[in-house]
NUBA-705859 format. One line per 2 residues: number of its first residue (from 0); for each residue x, y negated, z of N, C-alpha, C. Coordinates in Angstrom, 3 decimals, padded with zeros to 6 digits. Layout:
<atoms>
NUM> X Y Z X Y Z X Y Z  ...
</atoms>
This chain:
<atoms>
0> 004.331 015.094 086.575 003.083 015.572 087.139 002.762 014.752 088.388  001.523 014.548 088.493 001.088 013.759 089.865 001.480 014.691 090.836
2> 001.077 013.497 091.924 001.694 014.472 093.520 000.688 015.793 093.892  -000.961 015.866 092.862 -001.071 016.849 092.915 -001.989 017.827 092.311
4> -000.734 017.883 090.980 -001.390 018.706 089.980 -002.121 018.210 088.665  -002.036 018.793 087.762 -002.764 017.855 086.451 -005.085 018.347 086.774
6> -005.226 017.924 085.960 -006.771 017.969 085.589 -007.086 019.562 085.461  -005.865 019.969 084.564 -005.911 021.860 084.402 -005.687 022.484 085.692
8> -005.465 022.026 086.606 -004.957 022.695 087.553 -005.955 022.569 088.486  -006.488 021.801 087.998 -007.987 021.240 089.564 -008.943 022.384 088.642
10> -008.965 022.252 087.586 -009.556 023.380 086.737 -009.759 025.086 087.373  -008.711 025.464 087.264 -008.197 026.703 087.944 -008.977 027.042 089.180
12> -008.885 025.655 089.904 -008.967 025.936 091.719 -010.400 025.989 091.791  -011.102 024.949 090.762 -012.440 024.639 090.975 -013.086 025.833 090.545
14> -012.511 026.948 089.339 -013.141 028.026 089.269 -013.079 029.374 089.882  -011.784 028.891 091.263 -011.837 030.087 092.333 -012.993 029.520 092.835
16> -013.012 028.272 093.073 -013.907 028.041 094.385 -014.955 028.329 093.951  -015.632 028.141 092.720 -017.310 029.040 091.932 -017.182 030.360 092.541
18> -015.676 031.692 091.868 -015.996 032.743 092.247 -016.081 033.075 093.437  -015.764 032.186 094.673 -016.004 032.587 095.926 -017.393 032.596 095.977
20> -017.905 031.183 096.219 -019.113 031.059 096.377 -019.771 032.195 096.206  -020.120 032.551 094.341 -020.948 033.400 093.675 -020.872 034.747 094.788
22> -019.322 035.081 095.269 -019.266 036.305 095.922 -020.080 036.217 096.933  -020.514 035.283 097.420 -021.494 034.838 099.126 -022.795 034.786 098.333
24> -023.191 034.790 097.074 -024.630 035.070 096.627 -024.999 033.173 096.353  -023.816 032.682 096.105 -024.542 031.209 095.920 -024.937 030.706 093.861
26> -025.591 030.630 093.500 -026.228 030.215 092.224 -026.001 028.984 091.727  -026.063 028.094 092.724 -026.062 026.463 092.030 -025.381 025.914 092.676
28> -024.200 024.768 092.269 -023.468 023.955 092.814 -024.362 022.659 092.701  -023.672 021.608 093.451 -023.641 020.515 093.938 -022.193 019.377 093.493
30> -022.093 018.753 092.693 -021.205 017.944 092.564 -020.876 016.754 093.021  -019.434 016.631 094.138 -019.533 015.596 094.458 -017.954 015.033 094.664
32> -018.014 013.385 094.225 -017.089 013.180 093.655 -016.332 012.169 095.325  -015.301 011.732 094.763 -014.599 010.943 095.742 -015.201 009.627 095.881
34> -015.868 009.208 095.193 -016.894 008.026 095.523 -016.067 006.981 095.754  -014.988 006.575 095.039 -014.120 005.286 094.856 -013.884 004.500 093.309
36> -013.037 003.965 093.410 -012.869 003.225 092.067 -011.761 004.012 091.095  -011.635 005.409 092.034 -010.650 005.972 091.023 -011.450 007.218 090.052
38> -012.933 007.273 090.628 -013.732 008.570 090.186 -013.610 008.016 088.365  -013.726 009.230 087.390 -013.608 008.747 086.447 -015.329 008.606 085.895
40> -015.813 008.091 084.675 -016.486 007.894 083.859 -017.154 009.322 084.366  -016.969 010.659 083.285 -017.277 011.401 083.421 -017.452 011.841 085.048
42> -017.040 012.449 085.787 -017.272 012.349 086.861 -018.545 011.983 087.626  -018.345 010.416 087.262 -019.074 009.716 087.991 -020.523 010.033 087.668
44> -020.978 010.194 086.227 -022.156 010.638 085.979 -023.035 012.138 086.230  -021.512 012.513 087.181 -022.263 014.213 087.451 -022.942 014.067 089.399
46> -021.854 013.178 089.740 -022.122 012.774 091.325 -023.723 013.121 091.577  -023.888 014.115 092.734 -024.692 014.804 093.136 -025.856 015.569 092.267
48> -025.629 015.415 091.237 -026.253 016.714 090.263 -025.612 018.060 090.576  -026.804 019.211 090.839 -027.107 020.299 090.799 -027.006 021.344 089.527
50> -025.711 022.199 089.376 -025.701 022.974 088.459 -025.512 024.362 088.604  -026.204 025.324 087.524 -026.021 026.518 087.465 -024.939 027.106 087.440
52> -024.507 028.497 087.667 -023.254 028.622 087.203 -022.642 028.331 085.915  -023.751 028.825 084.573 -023.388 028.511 083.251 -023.315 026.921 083.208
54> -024.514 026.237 083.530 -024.047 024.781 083.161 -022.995 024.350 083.754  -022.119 025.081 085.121 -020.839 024.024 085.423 -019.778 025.032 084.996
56> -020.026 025.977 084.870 -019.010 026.229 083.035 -018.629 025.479 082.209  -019.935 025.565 081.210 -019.798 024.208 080.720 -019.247 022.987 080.653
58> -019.931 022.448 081.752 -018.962 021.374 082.670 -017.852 021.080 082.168  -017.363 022.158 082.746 -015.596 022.746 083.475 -014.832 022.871 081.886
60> -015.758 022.761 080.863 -014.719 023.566 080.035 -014.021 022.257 078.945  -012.872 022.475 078.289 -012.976 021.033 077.478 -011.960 019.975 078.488
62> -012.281 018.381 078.262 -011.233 017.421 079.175 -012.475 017.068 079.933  -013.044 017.733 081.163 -014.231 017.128 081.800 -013.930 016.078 082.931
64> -012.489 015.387 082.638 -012.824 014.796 083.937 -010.864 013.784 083.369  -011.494 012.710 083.344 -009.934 011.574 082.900 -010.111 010.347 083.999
66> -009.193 011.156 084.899 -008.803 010.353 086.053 -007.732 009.226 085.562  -007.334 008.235 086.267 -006.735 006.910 085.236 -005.333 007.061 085.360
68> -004.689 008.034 086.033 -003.367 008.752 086.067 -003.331 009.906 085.157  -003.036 010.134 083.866 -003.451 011.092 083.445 -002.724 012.728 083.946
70> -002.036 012.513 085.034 -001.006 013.481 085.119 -001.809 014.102 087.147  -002.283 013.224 087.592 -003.301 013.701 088.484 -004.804 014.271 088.174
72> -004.476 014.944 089.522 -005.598 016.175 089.181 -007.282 015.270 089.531  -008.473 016.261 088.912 -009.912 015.487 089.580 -010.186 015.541 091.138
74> -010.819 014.767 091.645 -010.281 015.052 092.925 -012.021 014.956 093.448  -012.900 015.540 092.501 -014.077 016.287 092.709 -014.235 017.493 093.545
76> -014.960 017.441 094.348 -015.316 019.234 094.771 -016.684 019.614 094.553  -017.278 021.285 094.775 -018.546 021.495 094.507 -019.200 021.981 095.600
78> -020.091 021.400 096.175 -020.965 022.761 097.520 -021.952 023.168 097.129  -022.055 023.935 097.997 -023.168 025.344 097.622 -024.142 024.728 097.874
80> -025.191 024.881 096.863 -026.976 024.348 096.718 -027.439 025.395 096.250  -027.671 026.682 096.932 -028.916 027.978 096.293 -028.150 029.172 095.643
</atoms>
């Protein structure tokens, strides 16, 4: 395992960090990536797009994110937009 955490595991964290939000009344995320040469493909095409909760469900669900270590985690986060 990378030094921190697989892709499933950024998974997990990224969908506490939705249910916090949602608990503060927030609706739409903001995606934004590490903005280097390690962001993956996927990733890279979400960088600063605005999503609902269902669409970053969506997102989230499935292999949404193949960082070039496959054993490190995405190293994406989301802020609150609405």
């Amino acid at each position: 395992m990378g030094r921190q955490g697989t892709v499933d595991d950024w998974r997990k964290d990224l969908l506490e960090i939705i249910e916090s939000y949602v608990e503060d009344g927030v609706g739409k995320f903001e995606w934004v990536t590490a903005n280097d040469e390690n962001v993956c493909t996927k990733c890279y095409t979400r960088e600063g797009k605005v999503f609902t909760l269902k669409e970053l469900k969506e997102e989230l669900s499935g292999k949404f994110c193949e960082p070039p270590d496959p054993d490190d985690r995405c190293r994406c986060t989301l802020l609150p937009n609405g």
